[in-house]
FILUMDREN-369435 format. One record per atom (N, C-alpha, C): residue number from 0; residue in three letters; atom name; z, y, x negated. Coordinates in steps of 0.1 Angstrom, whole numbers, plus 5000, padded with zeros to 4 digits. Each point is the difference from the previous one (the first is absolute). Example, Ala and Ser with C-alpha at 12.3 -4.5 7.8 and 13.67 -1.06 7.14 Angstrom:
FILUMDREN-369435
<site><pos>0</pos><code>ala</code><site>N</site><zz>5078</zz><yy>4943</yy><xx>4868</xx></site>
<site><pos>0</pos><code>ala</code><site>CA</site><zz>5000</zz><yy>5012</yy><xx>5009</xx></site>
<site><pos>0</pos><code>ala</code><site>C</site><zz>5000</zz><yy>5012</yy><xx>4991</xx></site>
<site><pos>1</pos><code>ser</code><site>N</site><zz>4993</zz><yy>5011</yy><xx>5004</xx></site>
<site><pos>1</pos><code>ser</code><site>CA</site><zz>5000</zz><yy>5011</yy><xx>4991</xx></site>
<site><pos>1</pos><code>ser</code><site>C</site><zz>5008</zz><yy>5011</yy><xx>5008</xx></site>
END
This chain:
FILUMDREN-369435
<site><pos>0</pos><code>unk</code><site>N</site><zz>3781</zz><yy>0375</yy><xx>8557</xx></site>
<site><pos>0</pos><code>unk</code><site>CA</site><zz>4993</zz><yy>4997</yy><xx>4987</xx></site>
<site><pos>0</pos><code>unk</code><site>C</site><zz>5009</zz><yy>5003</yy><xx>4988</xx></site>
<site><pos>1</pos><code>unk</code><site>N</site><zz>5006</zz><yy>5012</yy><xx>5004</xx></site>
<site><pos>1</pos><code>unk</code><site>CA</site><zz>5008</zz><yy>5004</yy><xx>4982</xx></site>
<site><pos>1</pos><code>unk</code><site>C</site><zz>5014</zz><yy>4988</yy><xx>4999</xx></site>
<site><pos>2</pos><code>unk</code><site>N</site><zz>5005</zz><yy>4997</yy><xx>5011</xx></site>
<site><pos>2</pos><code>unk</code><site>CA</site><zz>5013</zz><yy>4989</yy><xx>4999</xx></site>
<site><pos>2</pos><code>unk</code><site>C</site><zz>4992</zz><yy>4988</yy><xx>4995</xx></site>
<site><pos>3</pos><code>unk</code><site>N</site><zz>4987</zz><yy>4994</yy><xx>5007</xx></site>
<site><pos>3</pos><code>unk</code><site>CA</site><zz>4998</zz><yy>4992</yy><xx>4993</xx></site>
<site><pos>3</pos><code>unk</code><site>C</site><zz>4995</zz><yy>5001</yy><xx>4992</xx></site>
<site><pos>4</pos><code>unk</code><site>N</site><zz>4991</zz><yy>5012</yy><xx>4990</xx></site>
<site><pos>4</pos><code>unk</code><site>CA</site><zz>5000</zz><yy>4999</yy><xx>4986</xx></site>
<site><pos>4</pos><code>unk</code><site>C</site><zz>5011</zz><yy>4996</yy><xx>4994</xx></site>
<site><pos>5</pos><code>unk</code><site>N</site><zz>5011</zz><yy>5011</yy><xx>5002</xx></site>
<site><pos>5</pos><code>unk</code><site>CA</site><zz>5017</zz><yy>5000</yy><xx>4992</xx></site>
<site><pos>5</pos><code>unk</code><site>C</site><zz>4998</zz><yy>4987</yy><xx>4998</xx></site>
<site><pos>6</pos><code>unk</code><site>N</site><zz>5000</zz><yy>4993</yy><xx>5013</xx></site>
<site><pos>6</pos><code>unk</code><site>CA</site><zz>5004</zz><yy>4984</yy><xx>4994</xx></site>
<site><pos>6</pos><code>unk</code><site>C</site><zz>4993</zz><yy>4993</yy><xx>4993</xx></site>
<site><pos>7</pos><code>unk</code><site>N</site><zz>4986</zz><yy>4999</yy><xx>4998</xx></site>
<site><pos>7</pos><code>unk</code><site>CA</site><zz>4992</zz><yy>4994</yy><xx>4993</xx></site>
<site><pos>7</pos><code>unk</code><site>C</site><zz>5003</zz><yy>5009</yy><xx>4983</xx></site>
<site><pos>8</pos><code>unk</code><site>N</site><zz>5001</zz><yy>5006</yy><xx>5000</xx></site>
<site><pos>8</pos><code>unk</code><site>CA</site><zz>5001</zz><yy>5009</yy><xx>4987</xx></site>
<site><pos>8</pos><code>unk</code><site>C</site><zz>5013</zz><yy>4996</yy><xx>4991</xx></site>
<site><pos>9</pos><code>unk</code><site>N</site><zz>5011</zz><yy>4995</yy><xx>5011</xx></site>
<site><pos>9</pos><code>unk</code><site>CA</site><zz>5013</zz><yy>4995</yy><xx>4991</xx></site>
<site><pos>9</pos><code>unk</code><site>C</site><zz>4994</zz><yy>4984</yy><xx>4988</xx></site>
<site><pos>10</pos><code>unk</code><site>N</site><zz>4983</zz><yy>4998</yy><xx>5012</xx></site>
<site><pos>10</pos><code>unk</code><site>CA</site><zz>4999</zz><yy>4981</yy><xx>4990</xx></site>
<site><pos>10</pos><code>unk</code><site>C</site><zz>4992</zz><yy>5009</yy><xx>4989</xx></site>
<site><pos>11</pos><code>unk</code><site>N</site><zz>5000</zz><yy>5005</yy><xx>4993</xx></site>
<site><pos>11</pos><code>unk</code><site>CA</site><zz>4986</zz><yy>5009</yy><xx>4992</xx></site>
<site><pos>11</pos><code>unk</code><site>C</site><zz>4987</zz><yy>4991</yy><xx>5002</xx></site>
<site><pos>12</pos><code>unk</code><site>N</site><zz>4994</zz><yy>4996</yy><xx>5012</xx></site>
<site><pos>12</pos><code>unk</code><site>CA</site><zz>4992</zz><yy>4995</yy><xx>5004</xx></site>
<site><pos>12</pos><code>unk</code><site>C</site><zz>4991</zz><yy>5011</yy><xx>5003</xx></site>
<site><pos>13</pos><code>unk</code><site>N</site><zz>4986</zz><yy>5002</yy><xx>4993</xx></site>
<site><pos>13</pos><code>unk</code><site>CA</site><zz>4987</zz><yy>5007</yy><xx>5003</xx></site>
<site><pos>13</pos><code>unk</code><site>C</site><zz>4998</zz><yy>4999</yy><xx>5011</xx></site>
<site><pos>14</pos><code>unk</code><site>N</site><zz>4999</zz><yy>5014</yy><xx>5009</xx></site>
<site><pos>14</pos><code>unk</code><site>CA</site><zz>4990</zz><yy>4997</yy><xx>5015</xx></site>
<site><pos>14</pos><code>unk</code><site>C</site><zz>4991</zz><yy>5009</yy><xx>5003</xx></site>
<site><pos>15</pos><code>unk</code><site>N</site><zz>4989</zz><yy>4989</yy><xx>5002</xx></site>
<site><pos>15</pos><code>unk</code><site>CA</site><zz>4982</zz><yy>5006</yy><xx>5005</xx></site>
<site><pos>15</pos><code>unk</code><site>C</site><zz>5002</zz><yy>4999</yy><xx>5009</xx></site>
<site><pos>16</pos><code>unk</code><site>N</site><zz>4995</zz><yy>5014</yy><xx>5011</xx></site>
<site><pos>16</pos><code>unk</code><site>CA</site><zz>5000</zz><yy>4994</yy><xx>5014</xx></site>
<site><pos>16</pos><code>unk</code><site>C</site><zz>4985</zz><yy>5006</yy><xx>5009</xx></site>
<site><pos>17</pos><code>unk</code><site>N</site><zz>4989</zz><yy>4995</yy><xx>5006</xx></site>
<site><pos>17</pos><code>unk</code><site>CA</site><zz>4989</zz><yy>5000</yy><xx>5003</xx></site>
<site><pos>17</pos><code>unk</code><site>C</site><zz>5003</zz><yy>5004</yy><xx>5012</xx></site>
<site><pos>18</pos><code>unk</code><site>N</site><zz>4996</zz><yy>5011</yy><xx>5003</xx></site>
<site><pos>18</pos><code>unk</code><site>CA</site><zz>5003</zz><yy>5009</yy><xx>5013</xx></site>
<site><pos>18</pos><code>unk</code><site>C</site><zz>4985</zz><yy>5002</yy><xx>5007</xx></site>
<site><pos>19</pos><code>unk</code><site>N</site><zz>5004</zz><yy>4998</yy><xx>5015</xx></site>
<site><pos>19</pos><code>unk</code><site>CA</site><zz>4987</zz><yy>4999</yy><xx>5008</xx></site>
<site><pos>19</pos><code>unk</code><site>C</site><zz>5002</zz><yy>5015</yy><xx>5013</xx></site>
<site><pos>20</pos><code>unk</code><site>N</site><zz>4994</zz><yy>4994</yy><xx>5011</xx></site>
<site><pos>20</pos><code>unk</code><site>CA</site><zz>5000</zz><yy>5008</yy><xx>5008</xx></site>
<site><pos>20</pos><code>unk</code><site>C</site><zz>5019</zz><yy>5000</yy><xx>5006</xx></site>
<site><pos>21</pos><code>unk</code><site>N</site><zz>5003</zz><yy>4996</yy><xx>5006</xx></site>
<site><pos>21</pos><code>unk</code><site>CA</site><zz>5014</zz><yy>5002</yy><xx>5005</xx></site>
<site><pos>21</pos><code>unk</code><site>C</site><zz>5008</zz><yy>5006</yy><xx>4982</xx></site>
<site><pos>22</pos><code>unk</code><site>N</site><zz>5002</zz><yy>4996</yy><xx>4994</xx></site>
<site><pos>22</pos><code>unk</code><site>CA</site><zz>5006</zz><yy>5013</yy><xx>4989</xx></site>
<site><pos>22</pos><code>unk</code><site>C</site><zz>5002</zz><yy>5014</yy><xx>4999</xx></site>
<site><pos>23</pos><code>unk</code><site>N</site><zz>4981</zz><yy>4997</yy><xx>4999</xx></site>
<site><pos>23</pos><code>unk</code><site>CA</site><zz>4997</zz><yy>5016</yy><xx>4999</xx></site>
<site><pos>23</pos><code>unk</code><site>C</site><zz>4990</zz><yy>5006</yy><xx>5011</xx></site>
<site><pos>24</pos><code>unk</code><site>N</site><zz>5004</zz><yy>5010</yy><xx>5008</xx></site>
<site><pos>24</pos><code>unk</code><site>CA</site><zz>4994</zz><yy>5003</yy><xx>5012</xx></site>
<site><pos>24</pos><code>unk</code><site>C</site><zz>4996</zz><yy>5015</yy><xx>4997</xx></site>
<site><pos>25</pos><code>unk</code><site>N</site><zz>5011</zz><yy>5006</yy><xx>4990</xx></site>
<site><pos>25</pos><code>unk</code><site>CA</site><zz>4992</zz><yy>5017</yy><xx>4997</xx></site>
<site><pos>25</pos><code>unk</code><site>C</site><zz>5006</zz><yy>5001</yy><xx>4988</xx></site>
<site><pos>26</pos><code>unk</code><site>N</site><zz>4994</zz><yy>5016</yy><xx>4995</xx></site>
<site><pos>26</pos><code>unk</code><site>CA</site><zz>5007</zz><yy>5003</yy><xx>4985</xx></site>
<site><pos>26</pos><code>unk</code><site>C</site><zz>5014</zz><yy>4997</yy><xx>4997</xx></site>
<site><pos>27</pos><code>unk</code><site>N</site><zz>5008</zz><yy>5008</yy><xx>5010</xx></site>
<site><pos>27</pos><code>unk</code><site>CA</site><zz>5012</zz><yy>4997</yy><xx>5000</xx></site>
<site><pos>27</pos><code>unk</code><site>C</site><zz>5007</zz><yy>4982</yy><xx>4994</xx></site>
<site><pos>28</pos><code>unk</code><site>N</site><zz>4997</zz><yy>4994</yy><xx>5008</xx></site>
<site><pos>28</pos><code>unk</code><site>CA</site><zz>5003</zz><yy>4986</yy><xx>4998</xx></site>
<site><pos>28</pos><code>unk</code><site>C</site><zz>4996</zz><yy>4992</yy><xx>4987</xx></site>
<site><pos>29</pos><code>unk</code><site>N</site><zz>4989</zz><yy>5005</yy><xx>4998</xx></site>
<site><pos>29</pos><code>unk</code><site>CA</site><zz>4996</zz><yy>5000</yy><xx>4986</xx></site>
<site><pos>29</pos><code>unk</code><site>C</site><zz>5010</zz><yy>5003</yy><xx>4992</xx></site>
<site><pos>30</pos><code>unk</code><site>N</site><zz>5002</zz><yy>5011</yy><xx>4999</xx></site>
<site><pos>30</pos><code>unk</code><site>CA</site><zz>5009</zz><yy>5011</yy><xx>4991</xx></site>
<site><pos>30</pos><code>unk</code><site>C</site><zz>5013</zz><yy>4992</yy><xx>4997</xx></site>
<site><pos>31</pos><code>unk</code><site>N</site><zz>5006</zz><yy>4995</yy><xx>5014</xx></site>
<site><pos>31</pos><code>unk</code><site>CA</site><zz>5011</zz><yy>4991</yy><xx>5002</xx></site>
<site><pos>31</pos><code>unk</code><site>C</site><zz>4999</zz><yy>4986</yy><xx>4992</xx></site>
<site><pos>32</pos><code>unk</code><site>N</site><zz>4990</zz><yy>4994</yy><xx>5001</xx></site>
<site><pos>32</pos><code>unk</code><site>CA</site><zz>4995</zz><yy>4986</yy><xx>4993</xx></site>
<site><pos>32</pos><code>unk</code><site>C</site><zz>5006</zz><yy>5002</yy><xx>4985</xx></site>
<site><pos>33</pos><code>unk</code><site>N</site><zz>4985</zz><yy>5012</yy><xx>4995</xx></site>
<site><pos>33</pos><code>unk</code><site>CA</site><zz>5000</zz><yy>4998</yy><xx>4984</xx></site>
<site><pos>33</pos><code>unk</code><site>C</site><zz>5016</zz><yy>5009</yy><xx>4997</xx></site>
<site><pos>34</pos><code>unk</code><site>N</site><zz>5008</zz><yy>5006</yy><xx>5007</xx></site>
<site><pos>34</pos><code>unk</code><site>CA</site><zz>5012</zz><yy>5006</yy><xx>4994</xx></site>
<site><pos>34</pos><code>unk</code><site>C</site><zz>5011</zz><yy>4987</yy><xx>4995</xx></site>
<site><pos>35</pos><code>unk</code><site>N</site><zz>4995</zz><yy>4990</yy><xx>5009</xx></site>
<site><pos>35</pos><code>unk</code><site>CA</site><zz>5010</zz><yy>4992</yy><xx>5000</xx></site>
<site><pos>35</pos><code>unk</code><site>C</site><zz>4993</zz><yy>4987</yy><xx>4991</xx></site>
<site><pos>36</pos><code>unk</code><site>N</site><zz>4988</zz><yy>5000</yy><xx>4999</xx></site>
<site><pos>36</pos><code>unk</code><site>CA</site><zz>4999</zz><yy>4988</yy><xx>4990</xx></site>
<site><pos>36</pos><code>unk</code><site>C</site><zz>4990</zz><yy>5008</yy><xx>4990</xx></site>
<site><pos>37</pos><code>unk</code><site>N</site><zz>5006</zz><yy>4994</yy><xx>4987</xx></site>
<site><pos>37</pos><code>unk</code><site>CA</site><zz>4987</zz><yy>5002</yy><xx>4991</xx></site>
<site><pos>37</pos><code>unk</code><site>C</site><zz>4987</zz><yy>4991</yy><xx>4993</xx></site>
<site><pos>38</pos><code>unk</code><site>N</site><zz>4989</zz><yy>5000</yy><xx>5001</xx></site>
<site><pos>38</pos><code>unk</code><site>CA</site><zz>4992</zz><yy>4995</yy><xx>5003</xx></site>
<site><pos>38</pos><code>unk</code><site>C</site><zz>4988</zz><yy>5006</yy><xx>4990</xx></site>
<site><pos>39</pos><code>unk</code><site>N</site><zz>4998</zz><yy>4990</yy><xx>4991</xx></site>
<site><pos>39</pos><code>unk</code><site>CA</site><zz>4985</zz><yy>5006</yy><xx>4986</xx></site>
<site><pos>39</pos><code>unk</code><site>C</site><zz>4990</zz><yy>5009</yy><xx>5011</xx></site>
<site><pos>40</pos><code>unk</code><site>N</site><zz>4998</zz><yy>5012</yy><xx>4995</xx></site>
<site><pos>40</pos><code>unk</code><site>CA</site><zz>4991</zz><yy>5009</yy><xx>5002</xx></site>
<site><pos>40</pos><code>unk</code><site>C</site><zz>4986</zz><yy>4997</yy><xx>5000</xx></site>
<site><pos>41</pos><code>unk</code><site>N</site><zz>4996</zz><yy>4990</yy><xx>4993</xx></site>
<site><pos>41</pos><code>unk</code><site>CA</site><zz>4985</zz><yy>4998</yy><xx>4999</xx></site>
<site><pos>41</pos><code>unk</code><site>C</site><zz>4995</zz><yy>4995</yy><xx>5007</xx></site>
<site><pos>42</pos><code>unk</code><site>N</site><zz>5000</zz><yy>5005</yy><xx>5014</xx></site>
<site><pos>42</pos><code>unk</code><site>CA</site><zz>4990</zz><yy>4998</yy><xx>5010</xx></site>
<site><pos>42</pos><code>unk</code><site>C</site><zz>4986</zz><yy>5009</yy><xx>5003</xx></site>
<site><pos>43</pos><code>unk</code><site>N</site><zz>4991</zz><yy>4995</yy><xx>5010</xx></site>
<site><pos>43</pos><code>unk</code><site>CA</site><zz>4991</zz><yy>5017</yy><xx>4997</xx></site>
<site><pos>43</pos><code>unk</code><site>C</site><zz>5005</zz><yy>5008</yy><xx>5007</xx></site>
<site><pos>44</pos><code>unk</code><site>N</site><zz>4995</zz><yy>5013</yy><xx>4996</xx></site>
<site><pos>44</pos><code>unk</code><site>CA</site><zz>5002</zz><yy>5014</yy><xx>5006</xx></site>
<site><pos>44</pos><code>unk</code><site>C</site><zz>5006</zz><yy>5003</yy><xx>5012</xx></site>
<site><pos>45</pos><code>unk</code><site>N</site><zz>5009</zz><yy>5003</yy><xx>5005</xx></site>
<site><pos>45</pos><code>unk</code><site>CA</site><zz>5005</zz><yy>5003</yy><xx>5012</xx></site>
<site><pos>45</pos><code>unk</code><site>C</site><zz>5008</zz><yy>4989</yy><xx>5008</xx></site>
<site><pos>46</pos><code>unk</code><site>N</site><zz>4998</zz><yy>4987</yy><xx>4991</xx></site>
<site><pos>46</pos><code>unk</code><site>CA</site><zz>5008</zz><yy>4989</yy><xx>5004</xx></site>
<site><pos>46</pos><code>unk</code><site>C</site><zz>5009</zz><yy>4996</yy><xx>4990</xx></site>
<site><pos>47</pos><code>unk</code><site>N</site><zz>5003</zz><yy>5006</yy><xx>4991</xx></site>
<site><pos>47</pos><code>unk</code><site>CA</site><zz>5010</zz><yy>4997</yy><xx>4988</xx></site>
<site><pos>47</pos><code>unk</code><site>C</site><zz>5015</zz><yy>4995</yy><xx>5004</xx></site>
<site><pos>48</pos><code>unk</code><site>N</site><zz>5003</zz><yy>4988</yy><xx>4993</xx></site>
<site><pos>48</pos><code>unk</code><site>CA</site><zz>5014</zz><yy>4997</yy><xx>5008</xx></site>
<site><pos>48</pos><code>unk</code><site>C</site><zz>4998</zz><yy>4993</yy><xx>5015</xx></site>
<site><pos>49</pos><code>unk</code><site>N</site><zz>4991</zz><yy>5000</yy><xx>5004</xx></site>
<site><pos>49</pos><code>unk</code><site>CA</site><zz>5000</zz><yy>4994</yy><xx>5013</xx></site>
<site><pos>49</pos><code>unk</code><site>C</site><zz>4986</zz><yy>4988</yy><xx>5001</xx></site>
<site><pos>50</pos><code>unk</code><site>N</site><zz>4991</zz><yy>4997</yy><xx>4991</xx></site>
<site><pos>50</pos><code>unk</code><site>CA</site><zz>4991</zz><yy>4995</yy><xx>4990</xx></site>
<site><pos>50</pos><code>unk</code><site>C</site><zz>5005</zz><yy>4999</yy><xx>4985</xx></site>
<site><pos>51</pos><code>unk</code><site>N</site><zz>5003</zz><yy>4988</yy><xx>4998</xx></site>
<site><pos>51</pos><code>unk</code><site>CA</site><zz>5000</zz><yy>5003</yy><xx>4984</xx></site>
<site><pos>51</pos><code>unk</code><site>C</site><zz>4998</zz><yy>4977</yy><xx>4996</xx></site>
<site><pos>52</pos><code>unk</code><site>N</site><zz>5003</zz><yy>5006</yy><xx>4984</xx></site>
<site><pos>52</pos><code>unk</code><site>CA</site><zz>4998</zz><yy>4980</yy><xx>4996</xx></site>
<site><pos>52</pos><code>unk</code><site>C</site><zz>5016</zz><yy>5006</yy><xx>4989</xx></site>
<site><pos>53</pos><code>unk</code><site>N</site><zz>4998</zz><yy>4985</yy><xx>5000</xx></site>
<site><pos>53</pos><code>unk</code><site>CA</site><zz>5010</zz><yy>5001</yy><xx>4986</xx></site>
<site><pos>53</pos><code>unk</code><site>C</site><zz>4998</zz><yy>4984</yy><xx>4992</xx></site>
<site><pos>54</pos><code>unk</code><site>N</site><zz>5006</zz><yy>4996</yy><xx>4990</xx></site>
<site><pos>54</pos><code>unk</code><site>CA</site><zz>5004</zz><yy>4989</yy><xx>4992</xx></site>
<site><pos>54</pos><code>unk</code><site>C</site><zz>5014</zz><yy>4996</yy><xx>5001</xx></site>
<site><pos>55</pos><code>unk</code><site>N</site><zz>4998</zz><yy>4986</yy><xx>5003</xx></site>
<site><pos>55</pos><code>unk</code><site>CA</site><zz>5015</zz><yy>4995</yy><xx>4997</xx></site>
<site><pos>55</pos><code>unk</code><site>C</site><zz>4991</zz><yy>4984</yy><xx>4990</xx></site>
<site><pos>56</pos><code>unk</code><site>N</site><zz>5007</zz><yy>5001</yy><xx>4990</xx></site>
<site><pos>56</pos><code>unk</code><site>CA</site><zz>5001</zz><yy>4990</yy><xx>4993</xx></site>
<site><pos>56</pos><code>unk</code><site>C</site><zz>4983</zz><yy>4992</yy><xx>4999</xx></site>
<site><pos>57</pos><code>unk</code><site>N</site><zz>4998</zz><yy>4988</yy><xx>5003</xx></site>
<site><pos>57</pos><code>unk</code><site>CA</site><zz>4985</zz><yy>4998</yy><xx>4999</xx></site>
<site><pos>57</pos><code>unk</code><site>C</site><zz>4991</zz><yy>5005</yy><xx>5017</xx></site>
<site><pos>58</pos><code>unk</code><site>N</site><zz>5003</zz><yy>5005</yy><xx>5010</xx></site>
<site><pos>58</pos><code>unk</code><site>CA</site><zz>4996</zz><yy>5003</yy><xx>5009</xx></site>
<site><pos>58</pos><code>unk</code><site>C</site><zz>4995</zz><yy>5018</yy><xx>5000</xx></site>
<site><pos>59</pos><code>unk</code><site>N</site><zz>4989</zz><yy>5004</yy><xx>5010</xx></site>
<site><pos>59</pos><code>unk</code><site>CA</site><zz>5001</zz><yy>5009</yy><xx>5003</xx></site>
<site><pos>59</pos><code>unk</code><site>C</site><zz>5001</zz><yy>5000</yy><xx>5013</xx></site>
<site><pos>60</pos><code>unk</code><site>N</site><zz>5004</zz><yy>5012</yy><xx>5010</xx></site>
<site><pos>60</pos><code>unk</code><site>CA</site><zz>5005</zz><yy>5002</yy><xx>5012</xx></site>
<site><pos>60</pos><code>unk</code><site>C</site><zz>4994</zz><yy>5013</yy><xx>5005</xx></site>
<site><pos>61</pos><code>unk</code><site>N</site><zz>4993</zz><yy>4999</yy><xx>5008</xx></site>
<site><pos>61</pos><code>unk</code><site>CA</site><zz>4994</zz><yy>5011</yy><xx>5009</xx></site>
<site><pos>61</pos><code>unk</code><site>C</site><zz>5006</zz><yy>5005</yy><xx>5014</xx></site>
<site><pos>62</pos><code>unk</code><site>N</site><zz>5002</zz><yy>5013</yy><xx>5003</xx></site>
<site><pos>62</pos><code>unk</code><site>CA</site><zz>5009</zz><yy>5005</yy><xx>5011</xx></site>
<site><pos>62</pos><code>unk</code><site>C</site><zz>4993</zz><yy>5007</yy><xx>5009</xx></site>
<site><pos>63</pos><code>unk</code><site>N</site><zz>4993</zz><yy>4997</yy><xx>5010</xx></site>
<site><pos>63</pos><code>unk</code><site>CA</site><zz>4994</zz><yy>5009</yy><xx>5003</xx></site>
<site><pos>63</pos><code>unk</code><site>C</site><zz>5010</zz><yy>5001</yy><xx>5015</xx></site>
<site><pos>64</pos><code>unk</code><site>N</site><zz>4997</zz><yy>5015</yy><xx>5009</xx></site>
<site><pos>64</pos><code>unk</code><site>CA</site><zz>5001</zz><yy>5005</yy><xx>5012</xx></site>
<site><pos>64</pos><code>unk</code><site>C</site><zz>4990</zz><yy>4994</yy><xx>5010</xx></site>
<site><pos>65</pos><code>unk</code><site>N</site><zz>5005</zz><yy>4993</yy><xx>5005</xx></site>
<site><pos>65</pos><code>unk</code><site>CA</site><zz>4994</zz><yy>4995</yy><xx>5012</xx></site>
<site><pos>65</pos><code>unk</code><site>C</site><zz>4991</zz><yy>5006</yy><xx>5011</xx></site>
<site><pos>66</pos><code>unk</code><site>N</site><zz>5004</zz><yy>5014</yy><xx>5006</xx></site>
<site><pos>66</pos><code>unk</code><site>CA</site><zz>4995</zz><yy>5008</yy><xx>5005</xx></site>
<site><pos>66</pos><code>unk</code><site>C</site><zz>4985</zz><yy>5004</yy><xx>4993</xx></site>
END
């Protein structure tokens, strides 16, 4: 995941990425997820970053965790 951030990060292209069960399996991996992507906090409580919405331009975009 971090080599293919590096590379997406060279286009300064935004990335959301909606994580389910195979992602995230325990805290740990979690921990690994959000270290490596940042991701609007306004999710609810104890799902922050891993739940969240945002705006792009006339759309909005909802993220949720699959699991």
């Amino acid at each position: 995941m971090k080599k293919w951030k590096a590379f997406t990060d060279r286009y300064s292209i935004p990335i959301y990425i909606a994580v389910g069960n195979h992602e995230i399996n325990s805290e740990m991996s979690e921990g690994i997820i959000k270290s490596i992507f940042k991701m609007p906090e306004n999710g609810p409580s104890g799902l922050k970053g891993l739940v969240y919405s945002f705006d792009h331009e006339n759309s909005h975009f909802i993220i949720l965790d699959t699991n």
